[in-house]
One Martini backbone bead per residue (centre of mass of N, CA, C, O) as a GRO file, in nm:
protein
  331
    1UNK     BB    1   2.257 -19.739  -7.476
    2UNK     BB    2   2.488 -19.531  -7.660
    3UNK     BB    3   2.536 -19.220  -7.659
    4UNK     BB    4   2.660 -18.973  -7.884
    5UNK     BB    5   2.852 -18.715  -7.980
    6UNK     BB    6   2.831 -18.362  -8.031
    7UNK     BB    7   2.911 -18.068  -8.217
    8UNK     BB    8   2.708 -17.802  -8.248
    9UNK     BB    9   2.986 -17.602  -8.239
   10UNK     BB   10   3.178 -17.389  -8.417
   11UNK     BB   11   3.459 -17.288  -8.514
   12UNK     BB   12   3.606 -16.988  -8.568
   13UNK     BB   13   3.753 -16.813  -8.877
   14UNK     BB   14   4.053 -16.666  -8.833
   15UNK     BB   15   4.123 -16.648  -9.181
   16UNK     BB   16   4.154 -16.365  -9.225
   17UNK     BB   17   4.154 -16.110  -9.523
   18UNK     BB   18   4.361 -15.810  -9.420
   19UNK     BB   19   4.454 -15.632  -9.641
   20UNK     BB   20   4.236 -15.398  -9.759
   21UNK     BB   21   4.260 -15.311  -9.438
   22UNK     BB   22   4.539 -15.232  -9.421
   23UNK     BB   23   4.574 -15.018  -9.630
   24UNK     BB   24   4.327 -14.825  -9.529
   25UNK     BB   25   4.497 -14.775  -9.319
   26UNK     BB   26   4.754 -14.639  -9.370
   27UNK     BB   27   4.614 -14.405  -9.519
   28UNK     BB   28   4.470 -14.284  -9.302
   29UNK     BB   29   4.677 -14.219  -9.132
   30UNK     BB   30   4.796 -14.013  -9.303
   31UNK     BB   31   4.583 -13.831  -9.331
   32UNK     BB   32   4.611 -13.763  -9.058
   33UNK     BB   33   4.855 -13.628  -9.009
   34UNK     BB   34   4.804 -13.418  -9.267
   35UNK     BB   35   4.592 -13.318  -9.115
   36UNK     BB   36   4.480 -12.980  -9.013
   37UNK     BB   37   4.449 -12.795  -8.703
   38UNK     BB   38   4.170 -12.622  -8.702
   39UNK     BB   39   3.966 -12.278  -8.817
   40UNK     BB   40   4.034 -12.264  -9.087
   41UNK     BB   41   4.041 -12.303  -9.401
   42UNK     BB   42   4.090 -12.646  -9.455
   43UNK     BB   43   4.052 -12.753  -9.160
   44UNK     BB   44   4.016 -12.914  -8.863
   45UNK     BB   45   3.878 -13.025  -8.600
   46UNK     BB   46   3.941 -13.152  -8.323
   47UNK     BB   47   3.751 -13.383  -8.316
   48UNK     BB   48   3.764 -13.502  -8.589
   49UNK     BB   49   4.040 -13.609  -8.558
   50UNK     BB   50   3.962 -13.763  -8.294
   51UNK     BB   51   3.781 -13.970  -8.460
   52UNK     BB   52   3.977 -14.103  -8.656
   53UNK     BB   53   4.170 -14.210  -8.478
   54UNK     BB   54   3.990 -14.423  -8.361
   55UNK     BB   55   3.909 -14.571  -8.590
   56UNK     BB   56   4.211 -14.636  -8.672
   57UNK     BB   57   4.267 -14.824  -8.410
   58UNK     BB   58   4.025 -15.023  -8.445
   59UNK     BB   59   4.159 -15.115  -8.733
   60UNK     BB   60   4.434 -15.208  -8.572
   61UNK     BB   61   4.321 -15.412  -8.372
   62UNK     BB   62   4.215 -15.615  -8.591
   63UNK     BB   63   4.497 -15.623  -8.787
   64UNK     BB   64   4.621 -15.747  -8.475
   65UNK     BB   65   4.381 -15.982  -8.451
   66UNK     BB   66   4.133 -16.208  -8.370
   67UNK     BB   67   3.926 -16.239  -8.705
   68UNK     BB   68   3.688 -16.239  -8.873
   69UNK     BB   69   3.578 -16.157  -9.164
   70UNK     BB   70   3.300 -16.020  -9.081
   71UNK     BB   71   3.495 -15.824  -8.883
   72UNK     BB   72   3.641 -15.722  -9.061
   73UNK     BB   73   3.483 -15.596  -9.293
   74UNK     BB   74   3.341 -15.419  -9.095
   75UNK     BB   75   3.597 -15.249  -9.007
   76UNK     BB   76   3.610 -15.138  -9.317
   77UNK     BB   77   3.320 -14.992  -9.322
   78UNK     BB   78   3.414 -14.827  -9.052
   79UNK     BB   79   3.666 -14.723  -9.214
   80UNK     BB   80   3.501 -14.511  -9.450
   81UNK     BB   81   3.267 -14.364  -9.267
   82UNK     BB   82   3.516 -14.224  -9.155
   83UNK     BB   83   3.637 -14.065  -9.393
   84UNK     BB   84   3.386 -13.913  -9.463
   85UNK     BB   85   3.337 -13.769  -9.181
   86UNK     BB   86   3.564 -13.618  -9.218
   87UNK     BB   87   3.553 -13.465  -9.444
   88UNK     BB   88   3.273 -13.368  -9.406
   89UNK     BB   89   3.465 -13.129  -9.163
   90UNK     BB   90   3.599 -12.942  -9.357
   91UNK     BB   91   3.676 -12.654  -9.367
   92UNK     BB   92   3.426 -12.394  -9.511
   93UNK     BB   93   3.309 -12.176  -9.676
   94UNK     BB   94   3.022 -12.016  -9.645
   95UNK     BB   95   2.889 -11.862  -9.937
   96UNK     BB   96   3.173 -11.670 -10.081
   97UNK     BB   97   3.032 -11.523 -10.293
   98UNK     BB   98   2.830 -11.358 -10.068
   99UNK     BB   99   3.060 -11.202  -9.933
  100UNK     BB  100   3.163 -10.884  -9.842
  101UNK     BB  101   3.271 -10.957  -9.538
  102UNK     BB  102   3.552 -11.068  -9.300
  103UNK     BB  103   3.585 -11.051  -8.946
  104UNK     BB  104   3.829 -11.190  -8.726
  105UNK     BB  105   4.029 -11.020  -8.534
  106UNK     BB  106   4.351 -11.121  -8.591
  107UNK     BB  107   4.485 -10.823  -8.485
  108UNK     BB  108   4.258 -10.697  -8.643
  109UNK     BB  109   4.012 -10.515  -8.885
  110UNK     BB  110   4.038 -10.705  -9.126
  111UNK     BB  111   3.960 -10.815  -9.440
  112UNK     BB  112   3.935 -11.149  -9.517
  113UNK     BB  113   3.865 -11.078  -9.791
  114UNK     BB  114   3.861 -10.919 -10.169
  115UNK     BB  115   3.712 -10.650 -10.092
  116UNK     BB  116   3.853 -10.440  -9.867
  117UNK     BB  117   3.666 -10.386  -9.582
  118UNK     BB  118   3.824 -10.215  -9.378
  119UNK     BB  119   3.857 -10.163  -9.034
  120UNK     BB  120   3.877  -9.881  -8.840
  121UNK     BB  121   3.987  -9.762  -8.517
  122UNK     BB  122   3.741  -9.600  -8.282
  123UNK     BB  123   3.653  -9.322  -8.120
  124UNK     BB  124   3.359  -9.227  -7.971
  125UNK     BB  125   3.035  -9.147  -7.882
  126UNK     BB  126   2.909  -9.010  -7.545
  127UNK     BB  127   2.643  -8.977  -7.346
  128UNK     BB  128   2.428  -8.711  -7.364
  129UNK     BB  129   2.212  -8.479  -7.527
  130UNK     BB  130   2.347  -8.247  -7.317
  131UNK     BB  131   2.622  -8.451  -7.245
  132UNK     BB  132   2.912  -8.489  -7.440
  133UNK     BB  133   3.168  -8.713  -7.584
  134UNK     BB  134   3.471  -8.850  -7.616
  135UNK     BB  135   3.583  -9.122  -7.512
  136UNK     BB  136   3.899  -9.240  -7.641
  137UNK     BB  137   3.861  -9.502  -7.708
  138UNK     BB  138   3.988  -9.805  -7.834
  139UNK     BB  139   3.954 -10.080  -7.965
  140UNK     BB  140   4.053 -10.407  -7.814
  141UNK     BB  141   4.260 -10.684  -7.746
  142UNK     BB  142   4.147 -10.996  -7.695
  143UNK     BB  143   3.981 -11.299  -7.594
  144UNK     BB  144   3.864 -11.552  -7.695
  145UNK     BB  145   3.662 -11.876  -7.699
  146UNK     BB  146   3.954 -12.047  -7.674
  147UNK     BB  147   4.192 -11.824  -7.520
  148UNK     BB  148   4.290 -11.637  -7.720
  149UNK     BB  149   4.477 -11.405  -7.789
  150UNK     BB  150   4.432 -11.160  -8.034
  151UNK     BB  151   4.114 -11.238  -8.174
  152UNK     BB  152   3.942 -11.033  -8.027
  153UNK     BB  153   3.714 -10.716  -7.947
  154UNK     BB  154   3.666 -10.464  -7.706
  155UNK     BB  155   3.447 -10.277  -7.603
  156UNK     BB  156   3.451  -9.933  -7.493
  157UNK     BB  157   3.369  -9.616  -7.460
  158UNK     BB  158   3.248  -9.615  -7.755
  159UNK     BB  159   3.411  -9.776  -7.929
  160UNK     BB  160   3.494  -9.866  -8.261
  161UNK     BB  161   3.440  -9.983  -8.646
  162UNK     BB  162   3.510  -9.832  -8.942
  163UNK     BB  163   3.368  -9.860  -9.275
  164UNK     BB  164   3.362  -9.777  -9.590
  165UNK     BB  165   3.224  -9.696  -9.787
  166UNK     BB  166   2.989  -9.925 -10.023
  167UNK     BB  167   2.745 -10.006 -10.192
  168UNK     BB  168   2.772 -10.318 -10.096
  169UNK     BB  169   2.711 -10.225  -9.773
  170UNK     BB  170   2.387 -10.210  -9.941
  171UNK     BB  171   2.186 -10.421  -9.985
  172UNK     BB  172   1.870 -10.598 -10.043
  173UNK     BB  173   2.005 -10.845  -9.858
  174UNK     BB  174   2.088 -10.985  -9.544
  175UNK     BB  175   2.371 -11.123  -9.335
  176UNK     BB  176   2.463 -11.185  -8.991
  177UNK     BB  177   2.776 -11.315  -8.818
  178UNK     BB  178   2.855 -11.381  -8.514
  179UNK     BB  179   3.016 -11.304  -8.187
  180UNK     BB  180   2.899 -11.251  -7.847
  181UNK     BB  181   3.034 -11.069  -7.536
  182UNK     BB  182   2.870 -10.925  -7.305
  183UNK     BB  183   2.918 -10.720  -7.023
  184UNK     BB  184   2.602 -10.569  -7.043
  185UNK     BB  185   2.313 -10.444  -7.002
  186UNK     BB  186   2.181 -10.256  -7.285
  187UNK     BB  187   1.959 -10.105  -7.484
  188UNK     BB  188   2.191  -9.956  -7.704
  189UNK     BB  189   2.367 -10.235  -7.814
  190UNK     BB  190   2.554 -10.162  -8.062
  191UNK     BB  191   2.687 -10.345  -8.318
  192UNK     BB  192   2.522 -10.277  -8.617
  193UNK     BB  193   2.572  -9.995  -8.865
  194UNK     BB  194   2.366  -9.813  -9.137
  195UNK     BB  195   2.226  -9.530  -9.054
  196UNK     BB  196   2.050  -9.653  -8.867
  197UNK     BB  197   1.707  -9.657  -8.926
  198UNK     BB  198   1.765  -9.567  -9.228
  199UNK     BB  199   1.882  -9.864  -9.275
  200UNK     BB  200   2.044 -10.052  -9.032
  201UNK     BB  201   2.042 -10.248  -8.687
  202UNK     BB  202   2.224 -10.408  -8.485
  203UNK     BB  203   2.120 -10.519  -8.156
  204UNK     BB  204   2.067 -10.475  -7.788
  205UNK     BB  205   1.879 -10.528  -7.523
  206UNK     BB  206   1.831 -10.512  -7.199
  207UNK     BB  207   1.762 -10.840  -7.239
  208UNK     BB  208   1.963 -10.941  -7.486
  209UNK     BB  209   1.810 -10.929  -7.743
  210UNK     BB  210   1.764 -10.918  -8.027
  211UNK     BB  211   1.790 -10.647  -8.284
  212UNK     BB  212   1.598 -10.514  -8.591
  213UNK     BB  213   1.660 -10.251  -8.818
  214UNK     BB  214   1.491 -10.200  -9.095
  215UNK     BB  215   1.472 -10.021  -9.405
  216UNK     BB  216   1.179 -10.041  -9.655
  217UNK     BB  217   1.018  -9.847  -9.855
  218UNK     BB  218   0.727  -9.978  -9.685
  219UNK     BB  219   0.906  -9.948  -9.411
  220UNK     BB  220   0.995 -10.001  -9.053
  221UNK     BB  221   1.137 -10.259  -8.900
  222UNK     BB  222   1.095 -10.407  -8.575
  223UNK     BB  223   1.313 -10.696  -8.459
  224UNK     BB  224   1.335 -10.977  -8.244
  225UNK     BB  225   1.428 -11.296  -8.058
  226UNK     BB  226   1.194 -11.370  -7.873
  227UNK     BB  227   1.366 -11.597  -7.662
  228UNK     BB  228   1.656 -11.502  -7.779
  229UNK     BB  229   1.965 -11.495  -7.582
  230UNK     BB  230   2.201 -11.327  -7.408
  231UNK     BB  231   2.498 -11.395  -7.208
  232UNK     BB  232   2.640 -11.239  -6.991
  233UNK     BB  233   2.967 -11.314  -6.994
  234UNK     BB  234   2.942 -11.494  -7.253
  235UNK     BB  235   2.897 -11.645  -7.534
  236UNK     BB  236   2.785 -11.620  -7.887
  237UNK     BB  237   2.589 -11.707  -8.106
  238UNK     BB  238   2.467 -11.456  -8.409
  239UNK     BB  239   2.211 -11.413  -8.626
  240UNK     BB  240   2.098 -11.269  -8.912
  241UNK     BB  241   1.801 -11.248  -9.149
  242UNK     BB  242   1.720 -11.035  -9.452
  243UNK     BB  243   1.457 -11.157  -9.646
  244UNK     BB  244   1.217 -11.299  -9.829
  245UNK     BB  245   0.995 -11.179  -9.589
  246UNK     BB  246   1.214 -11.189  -9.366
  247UNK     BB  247   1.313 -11.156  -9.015
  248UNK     BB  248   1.596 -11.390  -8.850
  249UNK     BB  249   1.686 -11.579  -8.588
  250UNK     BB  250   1.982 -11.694  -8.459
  251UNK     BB  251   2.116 -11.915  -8.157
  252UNK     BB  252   2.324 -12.134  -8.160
  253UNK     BB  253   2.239 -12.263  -8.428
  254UNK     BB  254   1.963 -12.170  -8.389
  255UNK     BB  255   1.577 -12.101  -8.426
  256UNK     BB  256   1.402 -11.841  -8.281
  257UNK     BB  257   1.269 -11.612  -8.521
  258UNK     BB  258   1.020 -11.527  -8.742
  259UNK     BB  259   0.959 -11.226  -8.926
  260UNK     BB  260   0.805 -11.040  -9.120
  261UNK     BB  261   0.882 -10.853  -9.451
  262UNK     BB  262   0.873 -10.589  -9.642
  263UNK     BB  263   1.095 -10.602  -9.874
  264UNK     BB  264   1.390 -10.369  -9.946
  265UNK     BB  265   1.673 -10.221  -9.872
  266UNK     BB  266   1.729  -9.902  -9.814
  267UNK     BB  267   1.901  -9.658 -10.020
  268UNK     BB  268   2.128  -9.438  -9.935
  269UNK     BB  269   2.093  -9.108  -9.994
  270UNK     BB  270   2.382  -9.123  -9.867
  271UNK     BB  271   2.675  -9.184  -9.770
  272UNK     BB  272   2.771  -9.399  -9.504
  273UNK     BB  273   2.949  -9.561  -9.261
  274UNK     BB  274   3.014  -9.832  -9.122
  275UNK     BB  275   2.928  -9.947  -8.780
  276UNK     BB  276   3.093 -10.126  -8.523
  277UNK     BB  277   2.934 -10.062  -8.234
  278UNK     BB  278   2.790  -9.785  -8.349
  279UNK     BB  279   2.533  -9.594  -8.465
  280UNK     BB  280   2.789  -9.391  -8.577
  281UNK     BB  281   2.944  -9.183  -8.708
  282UNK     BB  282   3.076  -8.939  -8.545
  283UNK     BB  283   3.100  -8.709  -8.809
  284UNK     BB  284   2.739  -8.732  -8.821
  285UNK     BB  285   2.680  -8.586  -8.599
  286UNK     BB  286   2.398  -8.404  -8.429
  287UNK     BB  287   2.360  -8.133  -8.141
  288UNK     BB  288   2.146  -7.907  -8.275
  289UNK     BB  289   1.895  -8.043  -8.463
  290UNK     BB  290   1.647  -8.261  -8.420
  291UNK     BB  291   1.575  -8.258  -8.729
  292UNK     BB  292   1.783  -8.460  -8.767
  293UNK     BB  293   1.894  -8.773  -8.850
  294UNK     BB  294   2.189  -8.715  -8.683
  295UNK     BB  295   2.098  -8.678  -8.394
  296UNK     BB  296   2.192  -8.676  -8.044
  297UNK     BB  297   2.064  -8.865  -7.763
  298UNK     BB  298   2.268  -9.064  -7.729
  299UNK     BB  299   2.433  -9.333  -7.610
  300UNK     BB  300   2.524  -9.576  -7.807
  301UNK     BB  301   2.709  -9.906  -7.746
  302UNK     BB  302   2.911 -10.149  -7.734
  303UNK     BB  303   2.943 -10.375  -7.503
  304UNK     BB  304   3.248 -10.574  -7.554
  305UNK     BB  305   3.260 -10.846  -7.763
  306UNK     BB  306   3.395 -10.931  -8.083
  307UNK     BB  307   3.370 -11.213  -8.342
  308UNK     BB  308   3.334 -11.333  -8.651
  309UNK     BB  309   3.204 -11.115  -8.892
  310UNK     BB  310   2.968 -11.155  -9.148
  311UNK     BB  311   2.886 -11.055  -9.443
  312UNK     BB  312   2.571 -11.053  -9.655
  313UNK     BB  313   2.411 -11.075  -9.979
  314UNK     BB  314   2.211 -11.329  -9.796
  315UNK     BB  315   2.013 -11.550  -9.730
  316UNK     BB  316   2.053 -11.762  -9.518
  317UNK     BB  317   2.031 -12.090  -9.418
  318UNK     BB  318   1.987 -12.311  -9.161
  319UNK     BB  319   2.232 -12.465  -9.278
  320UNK     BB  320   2.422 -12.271  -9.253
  321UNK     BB  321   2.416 -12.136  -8.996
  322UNK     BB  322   2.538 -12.416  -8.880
  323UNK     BB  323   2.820 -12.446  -9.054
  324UNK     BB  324   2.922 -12.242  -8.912
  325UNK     BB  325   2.892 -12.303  -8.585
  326UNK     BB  326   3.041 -12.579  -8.625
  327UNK     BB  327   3.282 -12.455  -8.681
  328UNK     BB  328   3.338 -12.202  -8.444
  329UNK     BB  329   3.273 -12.349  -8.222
  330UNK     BB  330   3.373 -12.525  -7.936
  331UNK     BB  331   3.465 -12.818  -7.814
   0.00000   0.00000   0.00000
């Protein structure tokens, strides 16, 4: 008796409908060529660009190639899932009802909302309590984070960015967003301040740890950031929010520690200019009576580079902080 053979396996059916999957792609190429690279409001990062790209290859090989129906559809529907995750990836303002002013230092020192909160360049005040004097130095523009030339500023000898009051840099609550490169380690490396301890002020402790001083009714709040810290000669993305009962610290996108907090900032008894690198404007500082609140004990002022500073009148949410540094960090 002689078995019959019989073909088990059948052969795959390579006549598939491509048609949806050819406009989809073409499609997408074009937004791909059309959407700008860069880091501004409206473009795209470099990665996300570079996956869309990759997605788009992806559905051209099949495109071109022999697949099954159910291997198009795949292809169809994970090159729909990439152009979605590329559009929520445009670089958008976080919170931008609520930003005050927004320092990018791109050759200057000007306020980047529709504020008009610019900021001046000025050398500070330098030495001890009893041995002081002008740096003579003003802030300098230098190397940001992606090795772009003339896109942050470099603080030394004093050297600070001083913006008139207004009302506005006083808020009841505030978030503020920077990027850090310490030069050294240092005490006093104030970073921002609004009249020192009087309002608030924002700075690096010996050991690099976020520290945040504010004054609100009912005391005066002094936190650190501890274990999250800053390396010297490094970039680093630092948050502070303070409101709504906490003081929080953020570094590089995560969150390192949040204290509590009892009211909200205390509004200053006279304006005061605000100072990024400087405890104080210089004009303020009294050189002669101890018990004057704007006495000069030290010199105080930020040693390093500073870049791309946002500043709040609200507590920003962890996601948005996440979406500000994933929008900023280098790729």
């Amino acid at each position: 008796m002689m078995a019959s053979c019989k073909k088990d396996k059948q052969e795959a059916d390579y006549n598939a409908n491509k048609q949806e999957l050819k406009r989809l792609t073409d499609s997408i190429t074009q937004v791909y060529a059309q959407a700008p690279e860069g880091r501004d409001i409206g473009q795209y990062p470099k990665q996300a660009r570079a996956d869309l790209k990759q997605a788009v290859d992806m559905a051209a090989s099949v495109n071109n190639g022999q697949f099954t129906q159910q291997e198009v559809n795949n292809a169809y529907a994970s090159l729909r899932r990439a152009i979605s995750a590329f559009n929520a990836r445009q670089i958008a303002e976080v919170a931008s009802q609520n930003l005050i002013a927004k320092w990018l230092f791109n050759g200057n020192a000007q306020d980047a909302t529709a504020n008009h909160n610019d900021g001046i360049l000025m050398s500070g005040i330098i030495g001890t309590e009893g041995n002081h004097t002008d740096g003579g130095t003003l802030p300098v523009l230098t190397t940001d984070r992606f090795g772009q030339d003339n896109r942050a500023y470099e603080l030394s000898n004093g050297a600070y960015i001083e913006v008139p009051y207004k009302t506005a840099l006083n808020p009841d609550m505030l978030s503020i967003s920077m990027w850090i490169k310490p030069k050294e380690q240092f005490g006093d490396n104030y970073i921002m301040s609004l009249n020192r301890w009087n309002g608030f002020k924002f700075q690096l402790q010996a050991d690099n740890f976020l520290f945040m001083t504010l004054k609100t009714p009912a005391a005066t709040f002094d936190k650190d950031s501890n274990p999250g810290k800053m390396v010297t000669g490094e970039w680093h993305h630092a948050v502070v929010t303070v409101g709504n009962g906490a003081i929080t610290f953020y570094v590089d996108g995560v969150q390192v520690k949040t204290e509590s907090l009892a009211g909200t900032a205390a509004k200053l008894a006279a304006p005061v200019n605000l100072a990024i690198g400087q405890q104080l404007p210089k004009d303020q500082f009294n050189f002669t009576d101890t018990s004057n609140p704007n006495y000069f004990y030290s010199g105080s002022y930020f040693k390093g580079a500073l870049d791309d500073i946002r500043y709040y009148n609200k507590v920003l949410s962890t996601t948005e902080v996440t979406s500000i540094y994933n929008n900023e960090k280098p790729d």
